[in-house]
C-alpha positions in Angstrom: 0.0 0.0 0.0 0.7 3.6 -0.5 0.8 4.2 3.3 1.7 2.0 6.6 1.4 2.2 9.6 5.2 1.6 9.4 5.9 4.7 8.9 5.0 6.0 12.0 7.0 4.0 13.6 9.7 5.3 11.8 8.4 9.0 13.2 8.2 7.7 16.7 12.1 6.3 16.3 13.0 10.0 15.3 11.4 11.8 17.9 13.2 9.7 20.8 16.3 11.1 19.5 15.0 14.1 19.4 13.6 13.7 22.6 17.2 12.6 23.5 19.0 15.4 22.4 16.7 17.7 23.9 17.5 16.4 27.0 21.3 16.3 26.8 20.8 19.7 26.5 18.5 19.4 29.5 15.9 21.2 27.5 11.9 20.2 26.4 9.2 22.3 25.0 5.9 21.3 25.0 5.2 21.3 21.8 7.5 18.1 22.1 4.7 16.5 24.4 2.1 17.9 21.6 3.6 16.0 18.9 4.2 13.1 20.7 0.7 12.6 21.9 -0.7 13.3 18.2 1.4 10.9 16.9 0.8 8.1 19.6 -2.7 8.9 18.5 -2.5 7.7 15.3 -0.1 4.7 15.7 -3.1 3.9 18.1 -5.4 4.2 15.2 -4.0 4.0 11.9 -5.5 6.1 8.8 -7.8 3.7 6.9 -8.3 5.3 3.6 -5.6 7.6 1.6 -7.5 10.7 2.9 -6.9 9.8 6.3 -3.7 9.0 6.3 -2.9 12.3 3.7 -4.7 14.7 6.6 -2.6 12.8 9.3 0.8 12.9 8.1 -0.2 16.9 6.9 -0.9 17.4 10.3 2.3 15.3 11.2 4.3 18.5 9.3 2.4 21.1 10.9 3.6 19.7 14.1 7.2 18.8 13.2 7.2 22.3 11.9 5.8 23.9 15.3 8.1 21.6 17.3 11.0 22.8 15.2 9.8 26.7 16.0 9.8 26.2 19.4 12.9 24.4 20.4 14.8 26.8 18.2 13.0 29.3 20.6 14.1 27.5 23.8 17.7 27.7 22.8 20.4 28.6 24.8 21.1 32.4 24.8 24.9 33.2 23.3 26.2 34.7 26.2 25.6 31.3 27.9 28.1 28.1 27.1 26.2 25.7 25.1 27.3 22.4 24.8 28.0 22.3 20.9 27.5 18.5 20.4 24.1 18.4 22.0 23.1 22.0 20.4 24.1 20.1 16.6 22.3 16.8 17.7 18.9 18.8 18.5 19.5 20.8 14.9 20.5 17.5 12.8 17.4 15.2 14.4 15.2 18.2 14.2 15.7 18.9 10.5 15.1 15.0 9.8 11.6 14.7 11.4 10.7 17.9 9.7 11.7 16.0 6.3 10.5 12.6 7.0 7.4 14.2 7.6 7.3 16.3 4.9 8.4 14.2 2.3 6.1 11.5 3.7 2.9 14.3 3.8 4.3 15.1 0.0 4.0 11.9 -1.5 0.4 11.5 -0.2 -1.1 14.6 -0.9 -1.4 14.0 -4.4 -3.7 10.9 -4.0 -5.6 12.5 -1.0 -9.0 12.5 -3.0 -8.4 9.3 -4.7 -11.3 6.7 -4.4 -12.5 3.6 -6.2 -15.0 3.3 -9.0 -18.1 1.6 -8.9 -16.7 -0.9 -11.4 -13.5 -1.9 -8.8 -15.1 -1.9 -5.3 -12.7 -4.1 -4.4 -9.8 -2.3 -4.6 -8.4 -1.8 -0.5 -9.1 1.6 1.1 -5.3 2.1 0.9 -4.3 1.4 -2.9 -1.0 0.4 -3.8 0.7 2.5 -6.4 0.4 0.1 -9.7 -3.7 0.5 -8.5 -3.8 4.1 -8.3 -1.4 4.1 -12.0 -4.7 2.2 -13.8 -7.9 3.2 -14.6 -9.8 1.9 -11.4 -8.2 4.9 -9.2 -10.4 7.4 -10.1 -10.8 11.2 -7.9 -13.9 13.1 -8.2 -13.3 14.4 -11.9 -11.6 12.9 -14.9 -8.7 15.3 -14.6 -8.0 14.6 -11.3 -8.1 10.7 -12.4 -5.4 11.2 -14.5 -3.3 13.4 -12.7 -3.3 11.0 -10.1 -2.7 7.9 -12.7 -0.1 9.8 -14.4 2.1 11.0 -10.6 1.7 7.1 -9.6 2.9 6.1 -12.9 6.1 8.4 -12.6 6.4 7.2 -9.2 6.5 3.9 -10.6 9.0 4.8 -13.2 11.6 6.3 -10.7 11.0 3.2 -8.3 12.0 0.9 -11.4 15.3 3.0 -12.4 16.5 2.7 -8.6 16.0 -0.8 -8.9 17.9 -1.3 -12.1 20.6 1.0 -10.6 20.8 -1.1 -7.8 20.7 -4.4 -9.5 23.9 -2.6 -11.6 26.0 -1.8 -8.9 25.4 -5.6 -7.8 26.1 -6.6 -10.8 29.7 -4.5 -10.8 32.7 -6.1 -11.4 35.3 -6.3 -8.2 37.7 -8.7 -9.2 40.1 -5.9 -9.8 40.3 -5.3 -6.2 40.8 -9.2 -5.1 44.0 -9.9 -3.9 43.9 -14.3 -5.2 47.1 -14.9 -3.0 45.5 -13.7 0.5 41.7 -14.8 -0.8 40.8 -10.8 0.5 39.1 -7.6 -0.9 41.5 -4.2 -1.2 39.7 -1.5 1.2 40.1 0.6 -2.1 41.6 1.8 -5.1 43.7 5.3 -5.2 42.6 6.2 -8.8 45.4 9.2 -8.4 47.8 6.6 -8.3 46.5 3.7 -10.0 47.2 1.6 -7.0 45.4 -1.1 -4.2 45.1 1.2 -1.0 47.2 -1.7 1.0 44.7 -2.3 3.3 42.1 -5.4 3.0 38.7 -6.6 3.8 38.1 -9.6 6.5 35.3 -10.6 4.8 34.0 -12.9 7.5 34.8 -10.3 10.6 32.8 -7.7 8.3 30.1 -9.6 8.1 29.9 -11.0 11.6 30.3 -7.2 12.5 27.2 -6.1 10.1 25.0 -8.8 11.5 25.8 -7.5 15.2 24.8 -3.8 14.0 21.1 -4.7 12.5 
């Protein structure tokens, strides 16, 4: 579907870093305590349809943006000695729940009027994108039907070049950086001059170490 739920879990994830931050720089502002309660109302209760869940994450902006107002507000003065790395964590997880919500609120807004024909009934409340590209998805004029197909068929389009990029750069050809004689990847290549940086790649420790981290 165009929307889950999912995704405001992935809200909630960036607010307690936020919420972290804030209080390293033993600082909160209520419209902290605002935001947190909207959006704990809606992982309670989940849009249903594409205009719910359009309305929601537009009201999920609006309060990123408020949030992001008022802790800039409750800053420390510059005559006082903030503590630099708390001040830049606030800013950095700040601006990223101000664009997770407002690229999520973008990609919705488009489709907030969509709804099915008579002829597809069927279709789910929350369409996927390959629904919303064909002629079932249909808005309250034929204009706005085709709008809408033609933004989910672009949509669709970008989605498939990032997968062919992607299954490119799997497809890429590292032999030049395999050293055969210790069975181990170069860290790089210094294309300045055309040499194997001298380090190398435990492949097994790498992984073991990437399986720890997720």
């Amino acid at each position: 579907p165009l929307f889950d739920a999912r995704l405001l879990q992935g809200l909630d994830d960036t607010l307690e870093l936020l919420h972290d931050a804030l209080q390293a720089r033993d600082d909160s502002t209520a419209a902290l305590e605002t935001f947190r309660l909207a959006l704990a109302a809606a992982r309670a209760r989940p849009p249903l349809t594409l205009a719910e869940a359009a309305t929601c994450l537009q009201d999920m902006q609006v309060g990123a943006e408020a949030l992001a107002l008022d802790a800039e507000a409750s800053a420390p003065d510059e005559h006082e000695e903030p503590d630099a790395a708390a001040l830049s964590d606030v800013a950095f997880w700040l601006q990223a729940l101000r664009a997770q919500c407002r690229d999520a609120s973008a990609t919705l807004q488009p489709f907030a009027t969509w709804t099915p024909t008579k002829e597809h009934t069927d279709q789910q409340a929350m369409p996927t994108l390959r629904q919303l590209a064909q002629s079932g998805s249909a808005g309250p004029h034929d204009d706005t039907r085709h709008a809408m197909q033609q933004h989910a068929a672009a949509m669709l389009q970008t989605i498939e070049q990032l997968a062919q990029l992607a299954g490119a750069l799997a497809l890429m050809d590292y032999s030049f950086l395999y050293d055969t004689q210790r069975d181990l990847l170069s860290i790089g290549y210094n294309v300045d001059e055309r040499r194997l940086d001298a380090g190398f790649y435990d492949l097994l420790a790498s992984e073991a170490r990437l399986t720890n981290f997720v």
